[in-house]
C-alpha positions, 0 to 999 in steps of 0.5 A, spaced: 609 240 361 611 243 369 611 235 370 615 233 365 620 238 366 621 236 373 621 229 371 627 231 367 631 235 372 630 229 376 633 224 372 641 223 371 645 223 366 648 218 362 654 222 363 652 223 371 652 216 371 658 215 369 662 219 374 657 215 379 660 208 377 668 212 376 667 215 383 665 208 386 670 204 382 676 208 385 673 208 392 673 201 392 681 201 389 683 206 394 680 202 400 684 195 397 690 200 397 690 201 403 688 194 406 693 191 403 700 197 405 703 194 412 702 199 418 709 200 416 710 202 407 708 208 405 710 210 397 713 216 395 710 222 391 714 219 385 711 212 385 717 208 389 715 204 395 720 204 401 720 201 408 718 206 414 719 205 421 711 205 425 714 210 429 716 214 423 708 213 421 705 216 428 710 222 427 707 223 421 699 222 423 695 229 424 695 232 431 688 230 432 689 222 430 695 221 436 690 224 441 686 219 446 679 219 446 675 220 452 675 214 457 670 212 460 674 214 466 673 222 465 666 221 463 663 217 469 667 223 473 662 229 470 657 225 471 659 224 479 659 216 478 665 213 481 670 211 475 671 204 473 677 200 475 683 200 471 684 194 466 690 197 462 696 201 464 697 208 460 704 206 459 708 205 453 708 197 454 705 196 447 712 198 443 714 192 441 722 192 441 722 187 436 720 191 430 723 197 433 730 196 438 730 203 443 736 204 448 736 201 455 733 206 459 727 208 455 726 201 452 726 197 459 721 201 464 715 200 460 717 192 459 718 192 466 711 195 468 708 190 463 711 184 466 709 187 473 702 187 471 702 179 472 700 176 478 706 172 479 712 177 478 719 173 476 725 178 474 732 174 472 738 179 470 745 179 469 749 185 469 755 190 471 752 193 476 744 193 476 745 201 476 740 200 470 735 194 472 735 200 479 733 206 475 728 202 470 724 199 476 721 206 478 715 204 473 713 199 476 714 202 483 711 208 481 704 204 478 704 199 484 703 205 489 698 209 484 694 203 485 693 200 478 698 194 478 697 189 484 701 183 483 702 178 489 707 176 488 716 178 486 721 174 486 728 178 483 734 174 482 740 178 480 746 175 477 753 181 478 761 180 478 764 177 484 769 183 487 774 177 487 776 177 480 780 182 475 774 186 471 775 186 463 771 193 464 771 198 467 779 199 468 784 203 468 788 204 460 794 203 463 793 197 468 797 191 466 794 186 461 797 180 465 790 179 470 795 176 475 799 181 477 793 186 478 792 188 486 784 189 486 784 192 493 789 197 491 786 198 484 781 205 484 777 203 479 775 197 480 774 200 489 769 205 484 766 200 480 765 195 487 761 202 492 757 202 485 755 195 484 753 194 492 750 201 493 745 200 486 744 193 489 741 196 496 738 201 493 734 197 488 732 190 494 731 196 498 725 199 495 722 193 492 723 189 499 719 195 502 713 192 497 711 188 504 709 192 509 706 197 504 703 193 499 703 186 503 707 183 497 710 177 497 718 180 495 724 176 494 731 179 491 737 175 491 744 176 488 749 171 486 756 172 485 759 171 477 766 168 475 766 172 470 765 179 467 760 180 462 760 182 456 752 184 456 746 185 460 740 181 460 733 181 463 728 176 463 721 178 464 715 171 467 719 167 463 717 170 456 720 175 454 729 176 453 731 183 453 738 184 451 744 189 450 751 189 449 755 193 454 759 198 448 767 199 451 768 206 449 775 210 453 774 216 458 776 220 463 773 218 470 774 222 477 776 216 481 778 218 488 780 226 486 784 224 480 782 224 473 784 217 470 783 214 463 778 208 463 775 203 458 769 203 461 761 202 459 755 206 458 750 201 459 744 205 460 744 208 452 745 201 449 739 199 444 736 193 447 733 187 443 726 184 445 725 177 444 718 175 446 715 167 447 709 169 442 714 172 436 715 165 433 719 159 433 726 163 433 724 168 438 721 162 443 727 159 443 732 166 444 727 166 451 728 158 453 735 158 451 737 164 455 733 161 460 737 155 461 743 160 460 741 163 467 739 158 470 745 154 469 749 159 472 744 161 477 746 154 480 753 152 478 759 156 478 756 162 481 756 164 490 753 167 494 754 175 494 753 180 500 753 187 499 757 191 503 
């Protein structure tokens, strides 16, 4: 009797069995659900589907999903062996500016350091004054004397305004619409924006030149001279990747030469910068080919030779 009513407690229920199945059927419904949401849907607590950025996802994500697990790095340092060596960079690189356009300084240093992780380093730009291309170019710095990016390589080309012509932006509101009439020399404005142009572009082949003597890397930086003002920045990264930005003119007062004048100028560094890479598809490939051709050609046709001084 002992025997048969242990057998009996053992046994499941029909009942029992059941539950079993409905709990095994929506597990398997719960996991096909979730395969099938892109990382960036989500449902709304009334059913309604909407789109949702990545970056709104990893908010949303619980403090312990968004921590870094342990490295082999850290684990090798209490154990007293040496760590091993660096194969990726602890930067942002991976956002994708495609999926998610962020503004020009937070979204170019992280690409910049991607592209500086190559062997081979090729940096074209075409700019107002470089003033971004300077700052965002502390990353890789900062990585190549850290030791976790060794390129052999940099050839920088620079495209700016040439000092010879009358500049669309910036200018004073109240200089003359008539191009011709304009005395550059005499123009505080453009004497202001010129000290820029010339003082980013020093700083900016000075510190990478320096690369030679303390890294022994192959350092090229050239400037050429454009006809023309333009209207947006670009930077093209090893020939892969086209990162551009509009220069949004807005009106302000600036202090020229102690005096306040009302300018239409720029602020390029908030500008959201779009990214356009050779692996996105047929659409993003070519952005990057036709951009390249754009560069080149002017590189070596109606551009001249700049000197900053």
């Amino acid at each position: 009797m002992e025997r048969a009513r242990t057998a009996a407690r053992r046994a499941p229920s029909t009942d029992d069995a059941e539950r079993v199945l409905a709990s095994d059927r929506d597990s398997v419904t719960a996991t096909s659900l979730v395969e099938s949401i892109e990382p960036d849907d989500t449902f709304l607590p009334s059913g309604s589907h909407q789109r949702r950025s990545t970056f709104e996802l990893l908010n949303d994500l619980p403090a312990s999903a968004t921590l870094p697990a342990e490295d082999d790095s850290a684990a090798a340092a209490r154990r007293g062996a040496p760590p091993p060596p660096v194969t990726s960079l602890a930067t942002p690189s991976s956002l994708r500016l495609a999926d998610e356009p962020l503004p020009t300084m937070v979204g170019l240093p992280p690409r910049l350091a991607q592209a500086f992780s190559a062997p081979e380093v090729r940096v074209d730009a075409a700019c107002l004054t470089a003033e971004t291309l300077m700052l965002a170019l502390a990353e890789p710095l900062r990585l190549i004397h850290e030791g976790r990016i060794h390129p052999r390589s940099i050839d920088v080309r620079i495209l700016l305004p040439s000092r010879d012509i009358n500049l669309a932006f910036p200018i004073s509101v109240t200089s003359p619409r008539d191009t011709s009439v304009r005395i550059l020399d005499g123009d505080p404005v453009h004497q202001r924006w010129l000290e820029l142009r010339n003082v980013q572009g020093q700083v900016l082949r000075h510190n990478l030149l320096a690369l030679r003597s303390t890294h022994g890397i192959d350092v090229r930086v050239t400037f050429r001279a454009l006809p023309f003002t333009p209207s947006m920045k670009l930077y093209l990264l090893n020939g892969t990747e086209a990162l551009m930005a509009y220069y949004m003119i807005t009106r302000r007062a600036e202090e020229v030469e102690g005096q306040t004048l009302e300018t239409y100028d720029t602020l390029g560094a908030a500008s959201l910068l779009f990214s356009y890479e050779r692996g996105g598809g047929m659409r993003d490939a070519a952005f990057v080919d036709q951009s390249q051709m754009w560069f080149d050609a002017l590189w070596a046709t109606i551009t001249t030779d700049l000197t900053l001084s």
